[in-house]
PDB file as gemmi writes it, atoms N, CA and C in Angstrom:
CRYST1    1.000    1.000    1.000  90.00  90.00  90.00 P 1                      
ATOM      1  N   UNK A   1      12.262  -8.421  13.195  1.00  0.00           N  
ATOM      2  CA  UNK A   1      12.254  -7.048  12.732  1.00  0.00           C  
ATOM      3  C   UNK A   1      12.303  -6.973  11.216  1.00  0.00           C  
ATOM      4  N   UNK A   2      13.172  -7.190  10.367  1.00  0.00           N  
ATOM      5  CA  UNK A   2      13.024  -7.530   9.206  1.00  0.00           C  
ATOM      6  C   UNK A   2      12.122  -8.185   8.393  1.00  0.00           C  
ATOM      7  N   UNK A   3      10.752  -9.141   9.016  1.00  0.00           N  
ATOM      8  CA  UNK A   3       9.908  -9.300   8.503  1.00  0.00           C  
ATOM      9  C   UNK A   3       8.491  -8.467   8.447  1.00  0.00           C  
ATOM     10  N   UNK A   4       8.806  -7.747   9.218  1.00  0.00           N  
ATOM     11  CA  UNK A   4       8.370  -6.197   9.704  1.00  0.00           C  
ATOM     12  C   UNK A   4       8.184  -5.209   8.608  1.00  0.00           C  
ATOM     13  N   UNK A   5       9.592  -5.109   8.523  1.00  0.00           N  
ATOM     14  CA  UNK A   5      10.064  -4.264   6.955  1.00  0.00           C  
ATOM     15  C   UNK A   5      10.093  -4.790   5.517  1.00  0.00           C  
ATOM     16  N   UNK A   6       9.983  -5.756   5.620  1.00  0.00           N  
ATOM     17  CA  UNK A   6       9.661  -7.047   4.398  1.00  0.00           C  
ATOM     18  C   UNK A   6       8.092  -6.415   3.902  1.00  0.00           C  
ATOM     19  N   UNK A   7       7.221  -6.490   5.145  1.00  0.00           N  
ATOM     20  CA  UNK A   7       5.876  -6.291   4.546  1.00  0.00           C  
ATOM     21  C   UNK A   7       5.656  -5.074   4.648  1.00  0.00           C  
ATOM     22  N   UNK A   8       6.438  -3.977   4.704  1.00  0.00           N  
ATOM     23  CA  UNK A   8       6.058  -2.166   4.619  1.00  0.00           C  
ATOM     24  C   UNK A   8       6.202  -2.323   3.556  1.00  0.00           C  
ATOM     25  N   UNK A   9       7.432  -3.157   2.690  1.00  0.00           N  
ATOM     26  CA  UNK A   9       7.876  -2.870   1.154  1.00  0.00           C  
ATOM     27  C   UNK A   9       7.193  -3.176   0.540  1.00  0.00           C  
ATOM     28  N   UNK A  10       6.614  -4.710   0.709  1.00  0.00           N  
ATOM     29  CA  UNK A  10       5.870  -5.269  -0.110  1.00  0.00           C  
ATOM     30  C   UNK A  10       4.543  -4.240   0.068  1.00  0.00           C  
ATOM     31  N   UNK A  11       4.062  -3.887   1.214  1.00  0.00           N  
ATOM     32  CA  UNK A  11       2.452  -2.372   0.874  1.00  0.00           C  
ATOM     33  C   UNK A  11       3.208  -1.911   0.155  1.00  0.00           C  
ATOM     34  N   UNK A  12       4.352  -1.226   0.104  1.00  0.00           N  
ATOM     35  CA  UNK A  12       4.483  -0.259  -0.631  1.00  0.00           C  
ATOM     36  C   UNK A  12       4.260  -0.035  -1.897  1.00  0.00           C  
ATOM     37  N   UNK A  13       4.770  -1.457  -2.453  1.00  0.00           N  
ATOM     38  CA  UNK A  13       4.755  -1.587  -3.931  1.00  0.00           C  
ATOM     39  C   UNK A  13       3.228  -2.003  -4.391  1.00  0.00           C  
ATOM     40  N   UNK A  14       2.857  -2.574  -3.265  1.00  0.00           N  
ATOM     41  CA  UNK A  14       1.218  -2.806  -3.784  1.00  0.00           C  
ATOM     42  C   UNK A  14       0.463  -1.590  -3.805  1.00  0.00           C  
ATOM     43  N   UNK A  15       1.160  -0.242  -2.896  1.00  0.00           N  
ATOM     44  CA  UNK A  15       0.335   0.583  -3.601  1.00  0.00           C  
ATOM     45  C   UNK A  15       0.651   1.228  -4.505  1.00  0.00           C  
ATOM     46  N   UNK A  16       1.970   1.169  -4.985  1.00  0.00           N  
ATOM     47  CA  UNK A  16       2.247   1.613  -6.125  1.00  0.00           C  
ATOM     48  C   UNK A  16       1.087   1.523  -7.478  1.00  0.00           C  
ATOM     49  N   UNK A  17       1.461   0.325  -7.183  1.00  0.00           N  
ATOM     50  CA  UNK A  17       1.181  -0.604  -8.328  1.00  0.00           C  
ATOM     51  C   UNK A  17      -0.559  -0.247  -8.623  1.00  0.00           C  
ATOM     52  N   UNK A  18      -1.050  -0.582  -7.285  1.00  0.00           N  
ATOM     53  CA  UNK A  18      -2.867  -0.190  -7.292  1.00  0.00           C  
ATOM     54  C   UNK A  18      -3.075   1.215  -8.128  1.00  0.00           C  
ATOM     55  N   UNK A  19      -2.259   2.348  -7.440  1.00  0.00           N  
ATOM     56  CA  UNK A  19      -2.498   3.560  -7.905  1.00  0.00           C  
ATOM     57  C   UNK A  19      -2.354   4.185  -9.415  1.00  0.00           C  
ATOM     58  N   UNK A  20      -1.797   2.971 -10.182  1.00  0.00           N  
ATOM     59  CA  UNK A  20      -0.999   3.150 -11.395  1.00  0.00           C  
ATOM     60  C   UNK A  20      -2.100   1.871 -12.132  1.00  0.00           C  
ATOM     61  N   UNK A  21      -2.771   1.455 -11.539  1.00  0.00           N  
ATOM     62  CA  UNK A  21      -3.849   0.514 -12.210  1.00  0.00           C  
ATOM     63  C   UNK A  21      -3.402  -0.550 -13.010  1.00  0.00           C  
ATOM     64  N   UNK A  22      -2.101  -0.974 -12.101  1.00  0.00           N  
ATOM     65  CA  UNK A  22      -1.172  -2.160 -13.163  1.00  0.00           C  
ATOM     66  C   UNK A  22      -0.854  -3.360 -12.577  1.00  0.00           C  
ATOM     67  N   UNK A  23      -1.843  -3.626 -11.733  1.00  0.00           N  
ATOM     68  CA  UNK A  23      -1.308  -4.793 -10.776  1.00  0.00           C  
ATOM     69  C   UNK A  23      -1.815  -5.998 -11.818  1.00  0.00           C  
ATOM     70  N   UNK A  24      -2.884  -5.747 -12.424  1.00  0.00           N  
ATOM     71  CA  UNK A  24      -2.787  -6.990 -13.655  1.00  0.00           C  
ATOM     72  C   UNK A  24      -3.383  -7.938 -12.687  1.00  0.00           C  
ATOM     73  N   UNK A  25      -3.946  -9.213 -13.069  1.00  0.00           N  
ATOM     74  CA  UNK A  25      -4.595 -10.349 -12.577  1.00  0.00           C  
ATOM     75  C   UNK A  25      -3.565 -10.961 -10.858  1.00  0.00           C  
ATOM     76  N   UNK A  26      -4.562 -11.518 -10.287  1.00  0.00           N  
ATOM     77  CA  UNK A  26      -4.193 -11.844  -9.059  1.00  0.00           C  
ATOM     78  C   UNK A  26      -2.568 -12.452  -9.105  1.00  0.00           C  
ATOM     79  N   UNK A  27      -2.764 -13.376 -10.466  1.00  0.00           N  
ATOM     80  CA  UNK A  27      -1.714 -14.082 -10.462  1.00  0.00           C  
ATOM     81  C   UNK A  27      -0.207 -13.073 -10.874  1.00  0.00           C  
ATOM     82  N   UNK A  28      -0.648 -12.498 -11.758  1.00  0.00           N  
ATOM     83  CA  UNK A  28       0.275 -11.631 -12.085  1.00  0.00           C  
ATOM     84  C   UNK A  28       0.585 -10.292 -10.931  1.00  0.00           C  
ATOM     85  N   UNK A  29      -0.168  -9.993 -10.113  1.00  0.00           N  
ATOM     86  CA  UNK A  29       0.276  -9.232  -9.109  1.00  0.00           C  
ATOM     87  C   UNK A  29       1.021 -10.219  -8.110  1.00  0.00           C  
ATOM     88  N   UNK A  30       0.785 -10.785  -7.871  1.00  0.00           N  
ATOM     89  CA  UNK A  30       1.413 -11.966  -6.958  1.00  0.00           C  
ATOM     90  C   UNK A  30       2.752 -12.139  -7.574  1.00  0.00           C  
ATOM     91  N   UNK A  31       3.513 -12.284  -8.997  1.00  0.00           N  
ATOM     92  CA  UNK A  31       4.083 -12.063  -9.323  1.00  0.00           C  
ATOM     93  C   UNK A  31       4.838 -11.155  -9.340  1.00  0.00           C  
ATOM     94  N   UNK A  32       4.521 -10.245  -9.997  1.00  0.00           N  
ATOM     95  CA  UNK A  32       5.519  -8.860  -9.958  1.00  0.00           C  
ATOM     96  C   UNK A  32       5.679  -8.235  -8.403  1.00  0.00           C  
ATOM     97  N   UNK A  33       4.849  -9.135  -7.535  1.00  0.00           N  
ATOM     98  CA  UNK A  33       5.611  -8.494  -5.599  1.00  0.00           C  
ATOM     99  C   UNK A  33       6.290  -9.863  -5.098  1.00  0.00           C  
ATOM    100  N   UNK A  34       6.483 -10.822  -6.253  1.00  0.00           N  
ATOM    101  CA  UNK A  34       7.598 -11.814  -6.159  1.00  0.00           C  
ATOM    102  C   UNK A  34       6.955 -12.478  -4.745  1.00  0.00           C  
ATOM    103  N   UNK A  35       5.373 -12.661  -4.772  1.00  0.00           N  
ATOM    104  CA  UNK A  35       5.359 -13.523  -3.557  1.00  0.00           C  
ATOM    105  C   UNK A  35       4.097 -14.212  -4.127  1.00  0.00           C  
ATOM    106  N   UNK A  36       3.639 -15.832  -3.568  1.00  0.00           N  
ATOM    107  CA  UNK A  36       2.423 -16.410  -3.689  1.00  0.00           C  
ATOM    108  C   UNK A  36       1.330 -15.331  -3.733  1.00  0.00           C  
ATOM    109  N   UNK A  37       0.286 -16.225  -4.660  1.00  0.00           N  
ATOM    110  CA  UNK A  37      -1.104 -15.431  -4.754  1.00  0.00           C  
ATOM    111  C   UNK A  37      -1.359 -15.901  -3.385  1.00  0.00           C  
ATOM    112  N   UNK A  38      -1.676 -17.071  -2.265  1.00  0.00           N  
ATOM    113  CA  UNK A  38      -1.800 -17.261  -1.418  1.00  0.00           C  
ATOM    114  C   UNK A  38      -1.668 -15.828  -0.161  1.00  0.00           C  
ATOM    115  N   UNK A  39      -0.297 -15.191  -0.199  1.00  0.00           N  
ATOM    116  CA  UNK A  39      -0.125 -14.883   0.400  1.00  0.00           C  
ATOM    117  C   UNK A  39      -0.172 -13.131  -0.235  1.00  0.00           C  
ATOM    118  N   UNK A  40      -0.114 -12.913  -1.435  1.00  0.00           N  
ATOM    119  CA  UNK A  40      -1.217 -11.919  -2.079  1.00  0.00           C  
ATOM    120  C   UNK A  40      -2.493 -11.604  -1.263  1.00  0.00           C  
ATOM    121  N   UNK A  41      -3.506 -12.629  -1.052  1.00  0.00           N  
ATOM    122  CA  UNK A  41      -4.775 -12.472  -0.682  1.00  0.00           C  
ATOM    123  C   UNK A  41      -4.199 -12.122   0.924  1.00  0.00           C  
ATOM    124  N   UNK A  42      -3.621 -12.379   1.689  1.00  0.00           N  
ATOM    125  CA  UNK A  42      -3.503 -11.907   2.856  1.00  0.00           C  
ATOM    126  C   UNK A  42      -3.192 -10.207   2.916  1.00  0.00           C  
ATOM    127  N   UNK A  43      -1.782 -10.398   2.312  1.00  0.00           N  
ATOM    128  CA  UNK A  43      -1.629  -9.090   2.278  1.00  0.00           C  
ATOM    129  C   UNK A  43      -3.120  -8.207   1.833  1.00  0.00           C  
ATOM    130  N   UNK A  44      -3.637  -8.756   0.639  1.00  0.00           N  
ATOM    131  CA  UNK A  44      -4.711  -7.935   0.562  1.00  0.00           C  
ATOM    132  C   UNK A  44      -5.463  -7.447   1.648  1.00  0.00           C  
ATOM    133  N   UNK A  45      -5.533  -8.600   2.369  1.00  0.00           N  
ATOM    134  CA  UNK A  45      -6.500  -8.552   3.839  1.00  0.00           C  
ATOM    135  C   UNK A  45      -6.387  -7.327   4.924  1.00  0.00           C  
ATOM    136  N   UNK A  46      -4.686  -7.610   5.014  1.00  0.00           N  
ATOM    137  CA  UNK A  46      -4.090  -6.551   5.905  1.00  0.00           C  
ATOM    138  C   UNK A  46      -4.297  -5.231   5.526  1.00  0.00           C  
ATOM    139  N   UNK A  47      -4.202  -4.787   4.000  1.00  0.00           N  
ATOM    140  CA  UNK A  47      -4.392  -3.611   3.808  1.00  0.00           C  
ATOM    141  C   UNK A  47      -6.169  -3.055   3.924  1.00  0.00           C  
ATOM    142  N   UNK A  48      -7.001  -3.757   3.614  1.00  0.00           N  
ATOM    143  CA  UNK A  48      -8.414  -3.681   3.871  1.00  0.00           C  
ATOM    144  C   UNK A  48      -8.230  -3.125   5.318  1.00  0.00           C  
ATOM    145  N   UNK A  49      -7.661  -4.267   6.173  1.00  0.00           N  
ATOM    146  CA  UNK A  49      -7.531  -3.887   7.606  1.00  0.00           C  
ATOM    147  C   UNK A  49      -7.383  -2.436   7.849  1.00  0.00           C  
ATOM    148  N   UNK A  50      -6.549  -1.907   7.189  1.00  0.00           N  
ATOM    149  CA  UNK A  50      -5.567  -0.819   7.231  1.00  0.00           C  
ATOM    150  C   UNK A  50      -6.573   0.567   6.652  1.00  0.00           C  
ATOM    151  N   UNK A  51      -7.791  -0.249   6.298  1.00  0.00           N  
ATOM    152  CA  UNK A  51      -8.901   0.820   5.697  1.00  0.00           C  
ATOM    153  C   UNK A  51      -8.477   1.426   3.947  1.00  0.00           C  
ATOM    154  N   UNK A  52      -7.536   0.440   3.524  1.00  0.00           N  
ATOM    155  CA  UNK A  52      -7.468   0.823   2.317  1.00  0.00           C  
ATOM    156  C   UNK A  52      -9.062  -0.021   1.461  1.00  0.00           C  
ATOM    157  N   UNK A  53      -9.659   1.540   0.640  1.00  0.00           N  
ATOM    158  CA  UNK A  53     -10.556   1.045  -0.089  1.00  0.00           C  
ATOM    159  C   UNK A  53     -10.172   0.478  -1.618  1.00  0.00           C  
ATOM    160  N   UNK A  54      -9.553  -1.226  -1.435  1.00  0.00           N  
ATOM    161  CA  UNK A  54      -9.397  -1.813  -3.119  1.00  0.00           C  
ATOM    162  C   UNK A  54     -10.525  -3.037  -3.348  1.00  0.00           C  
ATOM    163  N   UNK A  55     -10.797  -2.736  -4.585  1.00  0.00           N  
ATOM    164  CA  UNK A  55     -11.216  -4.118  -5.422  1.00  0.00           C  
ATOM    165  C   UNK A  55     -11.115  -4.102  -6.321  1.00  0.00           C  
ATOM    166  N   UNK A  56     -11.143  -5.468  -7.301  1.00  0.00           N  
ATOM    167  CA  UNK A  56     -10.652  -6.187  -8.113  1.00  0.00           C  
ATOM    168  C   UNK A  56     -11.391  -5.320  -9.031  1.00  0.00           C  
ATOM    169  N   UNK A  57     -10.801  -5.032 -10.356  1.00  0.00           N  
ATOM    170  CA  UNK A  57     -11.790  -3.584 -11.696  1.00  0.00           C  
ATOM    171  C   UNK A  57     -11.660  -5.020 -12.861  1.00  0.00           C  
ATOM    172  N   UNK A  58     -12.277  -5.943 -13.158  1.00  0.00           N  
ATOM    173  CA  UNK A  58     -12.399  -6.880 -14.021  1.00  0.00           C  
ATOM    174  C   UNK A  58     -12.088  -6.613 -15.779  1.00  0.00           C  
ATOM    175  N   UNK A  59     -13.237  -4.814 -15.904  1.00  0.00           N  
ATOM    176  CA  UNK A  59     -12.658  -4.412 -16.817  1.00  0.00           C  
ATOM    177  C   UNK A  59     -11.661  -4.341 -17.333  1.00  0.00           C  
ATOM    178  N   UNK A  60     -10.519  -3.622 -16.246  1.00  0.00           N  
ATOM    179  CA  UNK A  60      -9.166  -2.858 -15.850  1.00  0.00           C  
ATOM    180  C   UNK A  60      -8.225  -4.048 -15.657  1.00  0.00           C  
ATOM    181  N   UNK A  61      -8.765  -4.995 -15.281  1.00  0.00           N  
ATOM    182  CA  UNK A  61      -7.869  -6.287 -15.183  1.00  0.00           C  
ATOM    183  C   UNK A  61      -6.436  -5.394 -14.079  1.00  0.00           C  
ATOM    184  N   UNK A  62      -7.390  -5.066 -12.942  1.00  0.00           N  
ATOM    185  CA  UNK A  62      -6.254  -4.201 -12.136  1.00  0.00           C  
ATOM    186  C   UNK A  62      -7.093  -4.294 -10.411  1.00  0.00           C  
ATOM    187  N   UNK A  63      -6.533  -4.717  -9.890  1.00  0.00           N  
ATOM    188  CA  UNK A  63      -6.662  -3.616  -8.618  1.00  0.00           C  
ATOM    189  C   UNK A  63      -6.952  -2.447  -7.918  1.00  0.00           C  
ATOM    190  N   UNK A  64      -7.886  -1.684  -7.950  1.00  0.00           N  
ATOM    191  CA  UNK A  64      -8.060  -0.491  -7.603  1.00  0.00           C  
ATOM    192  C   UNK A  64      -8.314  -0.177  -6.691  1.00  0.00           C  
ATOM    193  N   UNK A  65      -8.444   1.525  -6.235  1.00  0.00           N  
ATOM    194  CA  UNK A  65      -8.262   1.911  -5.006  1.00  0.00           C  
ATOM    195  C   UNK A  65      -9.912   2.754  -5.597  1.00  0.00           C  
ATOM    196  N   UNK A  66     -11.187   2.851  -4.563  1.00  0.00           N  
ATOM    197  CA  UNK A  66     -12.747   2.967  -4.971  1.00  0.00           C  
ATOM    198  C   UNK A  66     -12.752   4.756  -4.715  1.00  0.00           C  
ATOM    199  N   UNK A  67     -11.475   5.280  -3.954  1.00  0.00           N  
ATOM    200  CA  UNK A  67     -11.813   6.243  -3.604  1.00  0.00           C  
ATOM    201  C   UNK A  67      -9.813   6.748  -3.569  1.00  0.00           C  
ATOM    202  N   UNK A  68      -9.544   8.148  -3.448  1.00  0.00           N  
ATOM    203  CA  UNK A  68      -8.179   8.492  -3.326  1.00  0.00           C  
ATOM    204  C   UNK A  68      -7.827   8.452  -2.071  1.00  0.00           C  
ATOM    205  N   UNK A  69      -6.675   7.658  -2.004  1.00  0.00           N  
ATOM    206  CA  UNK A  69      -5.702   7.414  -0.893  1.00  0.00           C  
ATOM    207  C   UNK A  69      -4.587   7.558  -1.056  1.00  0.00           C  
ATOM    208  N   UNK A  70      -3.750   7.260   0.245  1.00  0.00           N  
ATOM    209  CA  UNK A  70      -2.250   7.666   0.174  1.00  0.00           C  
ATOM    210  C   UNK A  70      -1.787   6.486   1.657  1.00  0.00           C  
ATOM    211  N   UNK A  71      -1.033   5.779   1.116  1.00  0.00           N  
ATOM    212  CA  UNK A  71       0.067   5.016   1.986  1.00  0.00           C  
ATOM    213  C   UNK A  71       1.501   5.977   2.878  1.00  0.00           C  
ATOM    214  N   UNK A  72       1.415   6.117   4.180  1.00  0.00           N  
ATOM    215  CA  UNK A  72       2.402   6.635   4.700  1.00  0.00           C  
ATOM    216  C   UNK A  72       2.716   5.528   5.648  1.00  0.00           C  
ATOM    217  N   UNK A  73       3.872   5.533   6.212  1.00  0.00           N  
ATOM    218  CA  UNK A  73       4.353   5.299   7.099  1.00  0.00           C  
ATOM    219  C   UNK A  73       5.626   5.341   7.838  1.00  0.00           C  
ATOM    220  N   UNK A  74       5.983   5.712   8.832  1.00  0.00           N  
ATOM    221  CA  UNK A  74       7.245   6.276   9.587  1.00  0.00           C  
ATOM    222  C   UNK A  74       7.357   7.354  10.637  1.00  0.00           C  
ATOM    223  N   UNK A  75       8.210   7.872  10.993  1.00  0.00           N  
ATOM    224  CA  UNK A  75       8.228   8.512  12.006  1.00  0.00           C  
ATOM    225  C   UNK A  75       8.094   9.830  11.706  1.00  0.00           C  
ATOM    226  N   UNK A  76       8.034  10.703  12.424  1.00  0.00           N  
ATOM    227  CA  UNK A  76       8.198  11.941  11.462  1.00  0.00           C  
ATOM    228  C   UNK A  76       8.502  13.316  12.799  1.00  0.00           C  
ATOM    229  N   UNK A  77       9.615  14.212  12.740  1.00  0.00           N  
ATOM    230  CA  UNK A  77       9.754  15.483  13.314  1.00  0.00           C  
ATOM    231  C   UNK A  77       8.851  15.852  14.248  1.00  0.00           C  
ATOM    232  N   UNK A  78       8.448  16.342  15.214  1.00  0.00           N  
ATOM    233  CA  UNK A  78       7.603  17.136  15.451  1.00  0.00           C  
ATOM    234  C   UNK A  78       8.244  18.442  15.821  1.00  0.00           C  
ATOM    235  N   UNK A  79       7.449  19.356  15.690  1.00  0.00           N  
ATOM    236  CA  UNK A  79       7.730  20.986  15.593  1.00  0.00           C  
ATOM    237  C   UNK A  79       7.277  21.574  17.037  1.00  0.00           C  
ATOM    238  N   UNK A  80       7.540  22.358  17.411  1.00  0.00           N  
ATOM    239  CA  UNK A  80       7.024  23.455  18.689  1.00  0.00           C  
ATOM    240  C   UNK A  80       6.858  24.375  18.289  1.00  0.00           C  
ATOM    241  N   UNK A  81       5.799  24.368  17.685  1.00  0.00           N  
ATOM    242  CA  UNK A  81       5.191  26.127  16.913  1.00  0.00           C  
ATOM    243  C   UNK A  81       3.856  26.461  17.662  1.00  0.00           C  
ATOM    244  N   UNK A  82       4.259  27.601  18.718  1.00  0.00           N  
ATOM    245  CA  UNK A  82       2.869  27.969  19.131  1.00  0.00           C  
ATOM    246  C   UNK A  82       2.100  26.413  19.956  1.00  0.00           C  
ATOM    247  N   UNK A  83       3.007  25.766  20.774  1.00  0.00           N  
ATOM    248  CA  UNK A  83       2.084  24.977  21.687  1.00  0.00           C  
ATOM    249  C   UNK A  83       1.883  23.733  20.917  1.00  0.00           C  
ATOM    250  N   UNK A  84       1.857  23.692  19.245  1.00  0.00           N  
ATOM    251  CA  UNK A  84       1.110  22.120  18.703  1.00  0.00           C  
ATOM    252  C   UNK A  84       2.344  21.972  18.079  1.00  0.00           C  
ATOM    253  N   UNK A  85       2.266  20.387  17.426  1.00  0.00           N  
ATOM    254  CA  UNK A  85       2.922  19.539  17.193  1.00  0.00           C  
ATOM    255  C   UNK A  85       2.316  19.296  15.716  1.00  0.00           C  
ATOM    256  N   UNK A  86       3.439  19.604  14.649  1.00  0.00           N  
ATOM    257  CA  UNK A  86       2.769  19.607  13.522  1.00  0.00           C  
ATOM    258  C   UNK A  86       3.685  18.106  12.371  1.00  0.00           C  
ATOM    259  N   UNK A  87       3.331  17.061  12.271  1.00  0.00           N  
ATOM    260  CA  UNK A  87       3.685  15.802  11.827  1.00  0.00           C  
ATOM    261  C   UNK A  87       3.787  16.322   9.960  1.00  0.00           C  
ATOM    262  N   UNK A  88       5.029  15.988   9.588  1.00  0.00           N  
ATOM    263  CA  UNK A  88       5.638  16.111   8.307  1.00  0.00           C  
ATOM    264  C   UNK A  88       5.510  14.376   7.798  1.00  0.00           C  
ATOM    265  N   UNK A  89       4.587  14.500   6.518  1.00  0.00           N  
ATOM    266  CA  UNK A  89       4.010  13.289   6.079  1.00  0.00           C  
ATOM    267  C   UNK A  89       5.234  12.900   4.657  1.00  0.00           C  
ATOM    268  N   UNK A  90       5.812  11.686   4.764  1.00  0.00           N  
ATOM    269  CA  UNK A  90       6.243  11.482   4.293  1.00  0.00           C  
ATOM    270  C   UNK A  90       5.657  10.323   3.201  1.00  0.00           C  
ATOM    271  N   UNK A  91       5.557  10.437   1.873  1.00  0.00           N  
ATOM    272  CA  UNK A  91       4.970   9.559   0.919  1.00  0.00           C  
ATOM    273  C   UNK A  91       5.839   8.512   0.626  1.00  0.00           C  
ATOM    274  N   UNK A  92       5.207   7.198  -0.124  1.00  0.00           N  
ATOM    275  CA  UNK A  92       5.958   6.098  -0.362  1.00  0.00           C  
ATOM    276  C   UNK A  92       5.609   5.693  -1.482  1.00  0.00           C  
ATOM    277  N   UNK A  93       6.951   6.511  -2.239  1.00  0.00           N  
ATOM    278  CA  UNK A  93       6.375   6.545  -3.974  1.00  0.00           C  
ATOM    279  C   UNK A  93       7.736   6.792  -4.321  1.00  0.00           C  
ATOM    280  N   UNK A  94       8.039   5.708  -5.346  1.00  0.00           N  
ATOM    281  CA  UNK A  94       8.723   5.690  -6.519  1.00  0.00           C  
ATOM    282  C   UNK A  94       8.711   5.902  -7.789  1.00  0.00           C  
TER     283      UNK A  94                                                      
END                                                                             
């Protein structure tokens, strides 16, 4: 379970980081999420999986996201208003 939540944090901060155009070279993003570039490129993988649109901005020497997105994840309320079920989106931003 905890390695579970290990890698929500670590997306999290990778999308921080993407959205703020500061992830800096592979090596240095791999760094500042305090884990192997090795395992950088996976995570990368997973989030592709996940339909996040990033690639590498060479210019930008950053990570980017090609189009606007938003990272959620968790549970969330549901309401009984009128028959539907209306999901309260919670963001993952520091």
């Amino acid at each position: 379970m905890e390695i579970i939540i290990k890698y929500i944090e670590i997306i999290k901060r990778m999308d921080l980081l993407i959205h703020l155009q500061a992830t800096g070279t592979p090596e240095e993003f791999a760094s500042r999420l305090e884990v192997s570039k090795t395992k950088l490129y996976r995570m990368i993988k997973v989030i592709k999986r996940l339909n996040a649109p990033i690639k590498y901005d060479h210019f930008l020497q950053s990570f980017v996201y090609t189009e606007a997105v938003g990272f959620t994840f968790g549970f969330y309320p549901r309401y009984q208003n009128h028959k539907k079920s209306r999901p309260i989106r919670i963001r993952f931003r520091e």
